[in-house]
PyMOL Python script that loads the backbone (N, CA, C, O; Angstrom):
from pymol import cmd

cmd.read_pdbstr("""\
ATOM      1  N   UNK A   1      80.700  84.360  88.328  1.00  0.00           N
ATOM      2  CA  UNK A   1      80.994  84.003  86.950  1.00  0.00           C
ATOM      3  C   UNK A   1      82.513  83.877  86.810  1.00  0.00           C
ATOM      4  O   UNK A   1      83.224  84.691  87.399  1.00  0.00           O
ATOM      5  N   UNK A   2      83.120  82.786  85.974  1.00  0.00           N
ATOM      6  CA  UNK A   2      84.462  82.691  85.930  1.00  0.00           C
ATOM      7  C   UNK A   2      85.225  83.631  84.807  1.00  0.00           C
ATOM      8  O   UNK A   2      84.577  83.877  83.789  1.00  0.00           O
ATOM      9  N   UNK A   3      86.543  84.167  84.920  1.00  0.00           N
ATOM     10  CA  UNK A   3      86.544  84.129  83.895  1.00  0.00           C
ATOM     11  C   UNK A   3      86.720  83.774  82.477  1.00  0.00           C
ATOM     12  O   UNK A   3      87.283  84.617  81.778  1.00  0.00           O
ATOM     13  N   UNK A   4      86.346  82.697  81.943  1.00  0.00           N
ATOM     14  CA  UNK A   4      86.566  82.032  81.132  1.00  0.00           C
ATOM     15  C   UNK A   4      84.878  82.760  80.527  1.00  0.00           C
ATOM     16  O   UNK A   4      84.616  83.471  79.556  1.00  0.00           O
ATOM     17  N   UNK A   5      83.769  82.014  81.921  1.00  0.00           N
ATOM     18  CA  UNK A   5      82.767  82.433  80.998  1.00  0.00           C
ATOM     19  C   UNK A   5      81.986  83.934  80.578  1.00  0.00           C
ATOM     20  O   UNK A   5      81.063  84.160  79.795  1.00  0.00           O
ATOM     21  N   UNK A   6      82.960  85.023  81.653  1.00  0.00           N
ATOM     22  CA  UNK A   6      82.659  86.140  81.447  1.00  0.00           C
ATOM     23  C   UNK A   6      83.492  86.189  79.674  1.00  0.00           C
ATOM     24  O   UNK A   6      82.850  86.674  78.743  1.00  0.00           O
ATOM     25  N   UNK A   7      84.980  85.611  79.438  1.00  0.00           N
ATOM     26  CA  UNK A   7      85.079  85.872  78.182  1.00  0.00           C
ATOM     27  C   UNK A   7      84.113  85.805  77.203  1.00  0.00           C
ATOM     28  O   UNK A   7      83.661  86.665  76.446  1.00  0.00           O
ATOM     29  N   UNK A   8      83.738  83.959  77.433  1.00  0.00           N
ATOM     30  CA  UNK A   8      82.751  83.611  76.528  1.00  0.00           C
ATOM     31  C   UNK A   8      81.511  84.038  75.941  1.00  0.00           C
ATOM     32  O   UNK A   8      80.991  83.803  74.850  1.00  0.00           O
ATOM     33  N   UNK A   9      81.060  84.936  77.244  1.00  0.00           N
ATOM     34  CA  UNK A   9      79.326  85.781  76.999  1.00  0.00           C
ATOM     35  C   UNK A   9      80.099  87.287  76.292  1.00  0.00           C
ATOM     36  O   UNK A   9      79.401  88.017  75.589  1.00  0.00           O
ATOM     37  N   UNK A  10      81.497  87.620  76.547  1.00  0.00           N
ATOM     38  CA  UNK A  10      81.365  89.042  76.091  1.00  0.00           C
ATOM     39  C   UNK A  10      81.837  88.559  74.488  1.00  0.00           C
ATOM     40  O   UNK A  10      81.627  89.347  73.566  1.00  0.00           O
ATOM     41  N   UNK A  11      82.443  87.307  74.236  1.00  0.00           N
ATOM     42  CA  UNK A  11      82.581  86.944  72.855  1.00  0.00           C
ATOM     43  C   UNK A  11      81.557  86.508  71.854  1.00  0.00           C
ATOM     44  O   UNK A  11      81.862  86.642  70.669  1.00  0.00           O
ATOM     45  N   UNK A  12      79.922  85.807  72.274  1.00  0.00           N
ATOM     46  CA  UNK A  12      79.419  85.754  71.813  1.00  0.00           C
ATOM     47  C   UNK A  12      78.195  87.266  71.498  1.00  0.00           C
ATOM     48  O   UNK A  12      77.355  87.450  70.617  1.00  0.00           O
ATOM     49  N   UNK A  13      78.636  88.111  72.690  1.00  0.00           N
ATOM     50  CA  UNK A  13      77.886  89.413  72.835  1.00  0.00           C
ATOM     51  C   UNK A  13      78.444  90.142  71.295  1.00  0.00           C
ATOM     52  O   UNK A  13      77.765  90.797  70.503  1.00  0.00           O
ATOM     53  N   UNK A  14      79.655  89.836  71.217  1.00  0.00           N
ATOM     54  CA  UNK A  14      80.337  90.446  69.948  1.00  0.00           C
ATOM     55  C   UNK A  14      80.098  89.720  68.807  1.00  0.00           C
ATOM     56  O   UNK A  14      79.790  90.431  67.850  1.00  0.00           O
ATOM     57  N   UNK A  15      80.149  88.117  68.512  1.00  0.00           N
ATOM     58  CA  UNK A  15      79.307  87.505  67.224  1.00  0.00           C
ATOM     59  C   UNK A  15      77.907  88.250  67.110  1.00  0.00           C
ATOM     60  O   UNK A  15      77.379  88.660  66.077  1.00  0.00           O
ATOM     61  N   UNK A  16      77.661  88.290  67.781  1.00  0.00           N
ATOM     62  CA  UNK A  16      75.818  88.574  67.823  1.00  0.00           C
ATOM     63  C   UNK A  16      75.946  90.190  67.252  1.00  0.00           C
ATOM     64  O   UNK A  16      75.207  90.527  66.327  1.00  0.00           O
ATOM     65  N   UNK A  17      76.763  91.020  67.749  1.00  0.00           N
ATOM     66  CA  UNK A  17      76.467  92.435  66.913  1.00  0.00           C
ATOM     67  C   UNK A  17      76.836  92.417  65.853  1.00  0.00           C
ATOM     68  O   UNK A  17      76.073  92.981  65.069  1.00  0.00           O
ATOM     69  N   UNK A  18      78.390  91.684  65.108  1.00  0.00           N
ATOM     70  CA  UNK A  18      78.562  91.720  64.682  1.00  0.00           C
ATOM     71  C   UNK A  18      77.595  90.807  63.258  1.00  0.00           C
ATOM     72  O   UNK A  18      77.643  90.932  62.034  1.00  0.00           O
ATOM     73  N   UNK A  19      76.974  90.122  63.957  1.00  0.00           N
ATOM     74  CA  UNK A  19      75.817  89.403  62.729  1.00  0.00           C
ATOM     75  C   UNK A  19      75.086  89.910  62.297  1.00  0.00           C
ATOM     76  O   UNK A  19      74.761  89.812  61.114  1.00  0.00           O
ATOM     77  N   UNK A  20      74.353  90.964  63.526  1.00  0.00           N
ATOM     78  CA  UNK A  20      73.209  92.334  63.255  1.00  0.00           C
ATOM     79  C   UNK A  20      73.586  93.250  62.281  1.00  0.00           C
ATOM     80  O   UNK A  20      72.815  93.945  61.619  1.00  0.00           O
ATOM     81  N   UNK A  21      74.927  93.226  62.211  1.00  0.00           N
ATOM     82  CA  UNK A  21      75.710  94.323  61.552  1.00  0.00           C
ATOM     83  C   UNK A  21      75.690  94.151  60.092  1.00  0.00           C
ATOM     84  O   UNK A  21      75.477  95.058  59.288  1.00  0.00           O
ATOM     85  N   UNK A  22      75.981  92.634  59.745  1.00  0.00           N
ATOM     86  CA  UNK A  22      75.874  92.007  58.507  1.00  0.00           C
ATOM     87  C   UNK A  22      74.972  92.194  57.908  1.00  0.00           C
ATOM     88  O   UNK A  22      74.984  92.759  56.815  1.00  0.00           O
ATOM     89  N   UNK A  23      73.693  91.640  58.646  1.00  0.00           N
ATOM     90  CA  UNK A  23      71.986  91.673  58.060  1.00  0.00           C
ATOM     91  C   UNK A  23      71.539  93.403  57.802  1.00  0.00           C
ATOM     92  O   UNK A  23      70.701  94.022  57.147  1.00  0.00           O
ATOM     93  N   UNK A  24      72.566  93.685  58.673  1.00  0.00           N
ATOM     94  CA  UNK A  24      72.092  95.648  58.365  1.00  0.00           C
ATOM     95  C   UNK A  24      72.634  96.013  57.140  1.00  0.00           C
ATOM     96  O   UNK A  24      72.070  96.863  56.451  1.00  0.00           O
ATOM     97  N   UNK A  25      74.022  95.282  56.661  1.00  0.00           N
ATOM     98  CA  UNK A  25      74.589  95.769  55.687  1.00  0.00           C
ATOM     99  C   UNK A  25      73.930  95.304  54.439  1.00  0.00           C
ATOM    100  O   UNK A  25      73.907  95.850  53.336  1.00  0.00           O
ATOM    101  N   UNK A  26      73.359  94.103  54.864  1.00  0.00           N
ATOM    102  CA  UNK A  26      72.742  93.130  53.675  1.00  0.00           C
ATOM    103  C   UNK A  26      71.339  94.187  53.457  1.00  0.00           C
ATOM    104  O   UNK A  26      71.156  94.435  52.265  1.00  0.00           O
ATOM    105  N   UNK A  27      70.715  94.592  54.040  1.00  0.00           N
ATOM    106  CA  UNK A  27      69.518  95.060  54.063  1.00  0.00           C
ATOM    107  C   UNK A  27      69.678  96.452  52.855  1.00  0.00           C
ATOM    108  O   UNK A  27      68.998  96.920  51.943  1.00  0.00           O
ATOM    109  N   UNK A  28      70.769  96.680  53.390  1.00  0.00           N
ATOM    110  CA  UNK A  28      71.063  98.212  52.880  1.00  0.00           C
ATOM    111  C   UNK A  28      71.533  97.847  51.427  1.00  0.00           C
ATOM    112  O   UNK A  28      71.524  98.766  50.607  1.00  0.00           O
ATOM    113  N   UNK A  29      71.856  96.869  51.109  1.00  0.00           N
ATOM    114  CA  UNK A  29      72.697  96.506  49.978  1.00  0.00           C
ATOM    115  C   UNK A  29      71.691  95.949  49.125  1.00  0.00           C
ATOM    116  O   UNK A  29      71.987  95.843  47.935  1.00  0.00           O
ATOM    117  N   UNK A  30      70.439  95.534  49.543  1.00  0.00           N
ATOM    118  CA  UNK A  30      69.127  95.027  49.066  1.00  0.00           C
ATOM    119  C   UNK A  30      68.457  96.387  48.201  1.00  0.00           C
ATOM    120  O   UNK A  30      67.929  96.329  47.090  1.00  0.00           O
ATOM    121  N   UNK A  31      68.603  97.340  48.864  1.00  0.00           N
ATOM    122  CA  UNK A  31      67.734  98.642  48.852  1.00  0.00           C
ATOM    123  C   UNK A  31      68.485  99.206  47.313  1.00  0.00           C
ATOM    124  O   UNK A  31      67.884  99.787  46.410  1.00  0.00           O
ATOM    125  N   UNK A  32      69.594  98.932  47.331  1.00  0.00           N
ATOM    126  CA  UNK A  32      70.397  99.627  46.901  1.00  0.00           C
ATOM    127  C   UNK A  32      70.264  99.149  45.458  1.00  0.00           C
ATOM    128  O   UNK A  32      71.218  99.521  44.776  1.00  0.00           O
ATOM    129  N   UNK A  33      69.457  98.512  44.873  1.00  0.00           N
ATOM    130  CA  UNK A  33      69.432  98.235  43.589  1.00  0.00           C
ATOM    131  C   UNK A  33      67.883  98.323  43.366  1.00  0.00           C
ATOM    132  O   UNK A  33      67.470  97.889  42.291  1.00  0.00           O
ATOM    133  N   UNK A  34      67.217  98.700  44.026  1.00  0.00           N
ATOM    134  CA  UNK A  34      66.026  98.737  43.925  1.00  0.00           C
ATOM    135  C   UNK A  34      65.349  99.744  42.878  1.00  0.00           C
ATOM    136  O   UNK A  34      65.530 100.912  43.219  1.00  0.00           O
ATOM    137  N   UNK A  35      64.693  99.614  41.815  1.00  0.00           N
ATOM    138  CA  UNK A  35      64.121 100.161  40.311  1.00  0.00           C
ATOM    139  C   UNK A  35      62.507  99.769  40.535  1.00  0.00           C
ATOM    140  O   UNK A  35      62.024  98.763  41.056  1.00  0.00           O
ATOM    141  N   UNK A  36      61.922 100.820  40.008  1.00  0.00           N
ATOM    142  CA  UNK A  36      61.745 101.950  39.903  1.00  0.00           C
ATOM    143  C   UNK A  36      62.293 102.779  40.804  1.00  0.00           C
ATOM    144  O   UNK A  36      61.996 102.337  41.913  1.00  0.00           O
ATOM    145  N   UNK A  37      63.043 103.909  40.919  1.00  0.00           N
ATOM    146  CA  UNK A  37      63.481 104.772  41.842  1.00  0.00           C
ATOM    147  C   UNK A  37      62.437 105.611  42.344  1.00  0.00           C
ATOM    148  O   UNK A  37      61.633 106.082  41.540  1.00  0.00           O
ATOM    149  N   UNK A  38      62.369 105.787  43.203  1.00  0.00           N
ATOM    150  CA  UNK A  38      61.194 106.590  44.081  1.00  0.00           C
ATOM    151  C   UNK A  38      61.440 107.280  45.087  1.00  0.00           C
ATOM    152  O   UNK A  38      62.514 106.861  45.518  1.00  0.00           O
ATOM    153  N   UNK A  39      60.970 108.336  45.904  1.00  0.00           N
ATOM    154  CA  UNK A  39      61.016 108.585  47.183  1.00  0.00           C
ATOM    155  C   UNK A  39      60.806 107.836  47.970  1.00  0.00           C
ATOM    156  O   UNK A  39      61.439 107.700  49.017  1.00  0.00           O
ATOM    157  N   UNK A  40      60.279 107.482  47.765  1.00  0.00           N
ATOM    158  CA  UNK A  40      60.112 106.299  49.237  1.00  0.00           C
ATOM    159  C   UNK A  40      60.932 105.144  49.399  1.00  0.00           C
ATOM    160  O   UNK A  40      61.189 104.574  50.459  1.00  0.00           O
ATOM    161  N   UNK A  41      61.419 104.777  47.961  1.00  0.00           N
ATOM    162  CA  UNK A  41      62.712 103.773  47.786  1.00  0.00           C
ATOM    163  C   UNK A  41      63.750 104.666  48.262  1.00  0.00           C
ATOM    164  O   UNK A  41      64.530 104.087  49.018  1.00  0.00           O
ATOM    165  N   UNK A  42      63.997 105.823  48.074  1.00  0.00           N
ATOM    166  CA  UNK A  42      65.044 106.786  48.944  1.00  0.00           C
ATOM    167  C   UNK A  42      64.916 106.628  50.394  1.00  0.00           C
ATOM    168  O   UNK A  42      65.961 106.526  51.037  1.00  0.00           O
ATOM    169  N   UNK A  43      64.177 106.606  50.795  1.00  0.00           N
ATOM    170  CA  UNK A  43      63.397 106.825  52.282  1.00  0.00           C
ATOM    171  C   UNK A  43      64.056 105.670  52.751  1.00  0.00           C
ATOM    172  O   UNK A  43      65.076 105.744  53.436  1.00  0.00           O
ATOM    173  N   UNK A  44      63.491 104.532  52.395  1.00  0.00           N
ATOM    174  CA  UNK A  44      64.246 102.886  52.955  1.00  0.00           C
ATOM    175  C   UNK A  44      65.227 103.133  52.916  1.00  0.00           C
ATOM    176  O   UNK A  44      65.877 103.046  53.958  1.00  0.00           O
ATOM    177  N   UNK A  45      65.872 103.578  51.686  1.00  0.00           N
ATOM    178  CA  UNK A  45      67.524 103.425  51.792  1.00  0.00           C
ATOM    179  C   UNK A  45      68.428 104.050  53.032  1.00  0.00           C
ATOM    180  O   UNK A  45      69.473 103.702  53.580  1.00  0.00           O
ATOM    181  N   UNK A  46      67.671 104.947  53.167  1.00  0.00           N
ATOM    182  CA  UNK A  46      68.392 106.045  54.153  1.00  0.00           C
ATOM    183  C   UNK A  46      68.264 105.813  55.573  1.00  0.00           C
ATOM    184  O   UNK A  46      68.935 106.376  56.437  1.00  0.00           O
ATOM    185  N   UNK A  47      67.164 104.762  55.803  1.00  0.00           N
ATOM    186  CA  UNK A  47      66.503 104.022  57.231  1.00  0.00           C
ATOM    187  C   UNK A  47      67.534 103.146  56.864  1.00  0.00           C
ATOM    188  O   UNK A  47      68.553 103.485  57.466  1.00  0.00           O
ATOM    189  N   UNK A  48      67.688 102.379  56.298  1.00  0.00           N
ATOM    190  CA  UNK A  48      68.817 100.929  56.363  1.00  0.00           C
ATOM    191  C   UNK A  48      70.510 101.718  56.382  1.00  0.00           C
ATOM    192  O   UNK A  48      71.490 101.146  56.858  1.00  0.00           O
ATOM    193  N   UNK A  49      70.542 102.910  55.851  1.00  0.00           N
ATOM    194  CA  UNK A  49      71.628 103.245  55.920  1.00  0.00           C
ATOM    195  C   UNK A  49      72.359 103.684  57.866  1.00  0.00           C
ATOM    196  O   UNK A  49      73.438 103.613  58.454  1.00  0.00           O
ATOM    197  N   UNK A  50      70.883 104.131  58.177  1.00  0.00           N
ATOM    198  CA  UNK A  50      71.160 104.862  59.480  1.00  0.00           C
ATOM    199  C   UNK A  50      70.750 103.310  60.354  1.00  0.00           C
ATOM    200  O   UNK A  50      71.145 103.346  61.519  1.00  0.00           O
ATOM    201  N   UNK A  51      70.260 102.412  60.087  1.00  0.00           N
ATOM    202  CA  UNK A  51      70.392 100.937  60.885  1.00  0.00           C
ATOM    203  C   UNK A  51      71.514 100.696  60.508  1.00  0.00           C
ATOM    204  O   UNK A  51      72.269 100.575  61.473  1.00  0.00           O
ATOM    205  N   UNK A  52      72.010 100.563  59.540  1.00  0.00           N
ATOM    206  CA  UNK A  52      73.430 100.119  59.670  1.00  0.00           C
ATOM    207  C   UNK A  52      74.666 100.590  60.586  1.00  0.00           C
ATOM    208  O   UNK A  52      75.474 100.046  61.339  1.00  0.00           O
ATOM    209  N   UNK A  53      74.368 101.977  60.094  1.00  0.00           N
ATOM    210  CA  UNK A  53      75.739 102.875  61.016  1.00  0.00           C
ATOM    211  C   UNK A  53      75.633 102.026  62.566  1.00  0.00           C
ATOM    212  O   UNK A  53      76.477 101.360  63.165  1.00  0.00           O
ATOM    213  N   UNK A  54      74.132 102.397  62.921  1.00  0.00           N
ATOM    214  CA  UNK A  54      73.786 101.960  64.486  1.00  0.00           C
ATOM    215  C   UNK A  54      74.479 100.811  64.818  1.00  0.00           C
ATOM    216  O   UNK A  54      75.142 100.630  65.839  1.00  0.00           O
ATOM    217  N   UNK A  55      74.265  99.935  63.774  1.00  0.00           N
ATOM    218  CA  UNK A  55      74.545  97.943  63.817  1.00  0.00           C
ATOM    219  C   UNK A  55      76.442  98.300  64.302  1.00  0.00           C
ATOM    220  O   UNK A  55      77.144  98.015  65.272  1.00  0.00           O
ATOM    221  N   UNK A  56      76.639  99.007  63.082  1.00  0.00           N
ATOM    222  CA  UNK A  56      78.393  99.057  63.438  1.00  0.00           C
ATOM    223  C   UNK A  56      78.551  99.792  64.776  1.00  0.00           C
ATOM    224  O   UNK A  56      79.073  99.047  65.605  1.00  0.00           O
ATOM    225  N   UNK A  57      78.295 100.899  65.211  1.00  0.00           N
ATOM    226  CA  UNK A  57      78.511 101.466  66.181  1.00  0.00           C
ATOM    227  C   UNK A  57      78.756 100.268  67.164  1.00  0.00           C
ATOM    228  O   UNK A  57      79.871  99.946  67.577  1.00  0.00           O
ATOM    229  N   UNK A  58      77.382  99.547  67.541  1.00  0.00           N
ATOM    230  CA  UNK A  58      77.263  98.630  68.504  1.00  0.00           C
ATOM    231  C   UNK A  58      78.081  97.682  68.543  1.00  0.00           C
ATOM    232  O   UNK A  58      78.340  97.347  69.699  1.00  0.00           O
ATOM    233  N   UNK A  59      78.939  96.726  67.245  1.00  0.00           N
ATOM    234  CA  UNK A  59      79.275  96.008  67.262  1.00  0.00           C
ATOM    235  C   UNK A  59      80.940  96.379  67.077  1.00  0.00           C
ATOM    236  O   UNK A  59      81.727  95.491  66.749  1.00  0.00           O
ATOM    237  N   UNK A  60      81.421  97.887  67.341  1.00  0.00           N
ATOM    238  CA  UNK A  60      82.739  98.366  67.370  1.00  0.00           C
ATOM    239  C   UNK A  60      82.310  98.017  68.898  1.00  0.00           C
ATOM    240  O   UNK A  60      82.504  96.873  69.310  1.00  0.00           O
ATOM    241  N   UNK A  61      81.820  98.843  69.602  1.00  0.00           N
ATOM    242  CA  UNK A  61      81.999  98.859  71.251  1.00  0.00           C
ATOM    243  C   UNK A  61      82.073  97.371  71.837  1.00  0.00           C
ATOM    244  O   UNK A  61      82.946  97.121  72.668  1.00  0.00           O
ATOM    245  N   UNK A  62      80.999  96.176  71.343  1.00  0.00           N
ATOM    246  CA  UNK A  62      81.178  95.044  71.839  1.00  0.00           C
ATOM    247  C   UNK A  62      82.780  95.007  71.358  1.00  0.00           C
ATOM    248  O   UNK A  62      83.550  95.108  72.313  1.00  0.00           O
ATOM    249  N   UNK A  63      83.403  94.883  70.087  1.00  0.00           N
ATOM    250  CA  UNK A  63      84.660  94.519  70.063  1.00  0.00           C
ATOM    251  C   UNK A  63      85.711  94.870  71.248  1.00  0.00           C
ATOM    252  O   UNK A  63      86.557  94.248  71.889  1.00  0.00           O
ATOM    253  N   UNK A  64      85.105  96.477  71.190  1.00  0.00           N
ATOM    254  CA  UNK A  64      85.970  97.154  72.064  1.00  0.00           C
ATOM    255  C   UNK A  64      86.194  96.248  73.903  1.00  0.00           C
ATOM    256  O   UNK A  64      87.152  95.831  74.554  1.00  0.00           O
ATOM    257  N   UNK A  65      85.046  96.304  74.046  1.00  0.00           N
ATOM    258  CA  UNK A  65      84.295  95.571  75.315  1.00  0.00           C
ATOM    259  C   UNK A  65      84.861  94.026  75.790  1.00  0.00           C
ATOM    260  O   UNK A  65      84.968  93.476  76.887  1.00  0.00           O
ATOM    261  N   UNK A  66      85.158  93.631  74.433  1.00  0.00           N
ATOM    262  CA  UNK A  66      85.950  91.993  74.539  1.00  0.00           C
ATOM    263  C   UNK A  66      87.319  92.469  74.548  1.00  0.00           C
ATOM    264  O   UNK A  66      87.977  92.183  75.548  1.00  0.00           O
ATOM    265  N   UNK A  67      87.932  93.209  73.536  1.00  0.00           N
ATOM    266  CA  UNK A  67      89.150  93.081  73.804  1.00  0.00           C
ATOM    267  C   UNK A  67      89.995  93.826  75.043  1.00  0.00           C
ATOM    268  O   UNK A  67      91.168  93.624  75.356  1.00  0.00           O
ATOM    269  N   UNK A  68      89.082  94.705  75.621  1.00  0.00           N
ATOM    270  CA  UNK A  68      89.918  95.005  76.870  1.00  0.00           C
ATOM    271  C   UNK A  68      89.433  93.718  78.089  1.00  0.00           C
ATOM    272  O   UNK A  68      90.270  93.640  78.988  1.00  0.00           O
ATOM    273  N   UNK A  69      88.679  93.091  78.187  1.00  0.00           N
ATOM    274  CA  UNK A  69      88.553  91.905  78.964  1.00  0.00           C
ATOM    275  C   UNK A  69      89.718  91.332  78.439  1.00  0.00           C
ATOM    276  O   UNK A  69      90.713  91.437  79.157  1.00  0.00           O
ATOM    277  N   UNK A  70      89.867  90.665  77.205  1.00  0.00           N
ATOM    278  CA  UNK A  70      91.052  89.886  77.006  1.00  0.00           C
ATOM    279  C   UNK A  70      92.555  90.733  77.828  1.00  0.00           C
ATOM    280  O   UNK A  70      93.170  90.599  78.886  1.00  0.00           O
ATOM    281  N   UNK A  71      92.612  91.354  76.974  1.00  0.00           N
ATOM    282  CA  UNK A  71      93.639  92.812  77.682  1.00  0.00           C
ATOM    283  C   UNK A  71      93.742  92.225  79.429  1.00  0.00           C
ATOM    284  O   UNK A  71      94.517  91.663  80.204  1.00  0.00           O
ATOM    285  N   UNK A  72      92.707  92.672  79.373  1.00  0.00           N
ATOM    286  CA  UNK A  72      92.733  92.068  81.414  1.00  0.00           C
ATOM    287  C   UNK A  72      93.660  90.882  81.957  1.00  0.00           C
ATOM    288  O   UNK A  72      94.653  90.578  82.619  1.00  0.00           O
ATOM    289  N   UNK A  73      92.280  90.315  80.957  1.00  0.00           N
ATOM    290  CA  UNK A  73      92.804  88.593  81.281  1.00  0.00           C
ATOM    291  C   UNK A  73      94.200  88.163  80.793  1.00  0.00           C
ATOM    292  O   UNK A  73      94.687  87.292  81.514  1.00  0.00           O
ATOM    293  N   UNK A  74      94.973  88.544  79.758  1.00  0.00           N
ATOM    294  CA  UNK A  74      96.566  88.370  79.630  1.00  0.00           C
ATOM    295  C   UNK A  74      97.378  88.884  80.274  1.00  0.00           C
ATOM    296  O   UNK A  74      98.206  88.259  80.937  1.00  0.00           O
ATOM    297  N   UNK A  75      97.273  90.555  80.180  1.00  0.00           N
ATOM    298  CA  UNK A  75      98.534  90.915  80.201  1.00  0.00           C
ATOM    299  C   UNK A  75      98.103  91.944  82.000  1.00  0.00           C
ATOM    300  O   UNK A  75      99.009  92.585  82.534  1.00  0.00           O
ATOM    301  N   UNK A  76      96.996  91.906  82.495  1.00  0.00           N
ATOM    302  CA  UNK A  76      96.795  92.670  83.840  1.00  0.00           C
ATOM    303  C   UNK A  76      96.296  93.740  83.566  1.00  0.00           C
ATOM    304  O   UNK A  76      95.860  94.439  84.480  1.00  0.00           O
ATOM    305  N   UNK A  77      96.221  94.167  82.211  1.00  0.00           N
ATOM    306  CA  UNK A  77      95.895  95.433  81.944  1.00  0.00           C
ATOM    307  C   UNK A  77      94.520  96.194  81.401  1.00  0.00           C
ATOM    308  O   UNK A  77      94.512  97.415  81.243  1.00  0.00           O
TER     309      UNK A  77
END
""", "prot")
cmd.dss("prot")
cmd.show_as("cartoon", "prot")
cmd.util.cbc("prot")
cmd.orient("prot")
């Protein structure tokens, strides 16, 4: 693999979490106005809250993951 396209797969590896991340936030942000209030409307919220964290977690490390490749690829480091 070159690296151009090792950049390219670890850059789209990072769109892609970072999109998951969105739809997690969107999900959670859905929940979040939701009436009648209920337990179980609590329940979702708190599942989309803890998918979300996950979504970010994943899509900090891909960042992380691209920018030390870049790192590499410029400066040697």
């Amino acid at each position: 693999m070159s690296e151009d396209s090792e950049l390219d797969s670890l850059q789209v590896a990072y769109k892609d979490a970072v999109d998951t991340w969105i739809a997690a936030i969107q999900e959670e942000r859905s929940l979040v106005a939701v009436t009648p209030h209920s337990i179980a409307d609590v329940d979702k919220w708190e599942h989309a809250h803890f998918t979300e964290e996950g979504a970010r977690n994943l899509a900090k490390k891909a960042k992380e993951i691209y920018e030390e490749a870049l790192r590499s690829r410029f400066f040697g480091f």
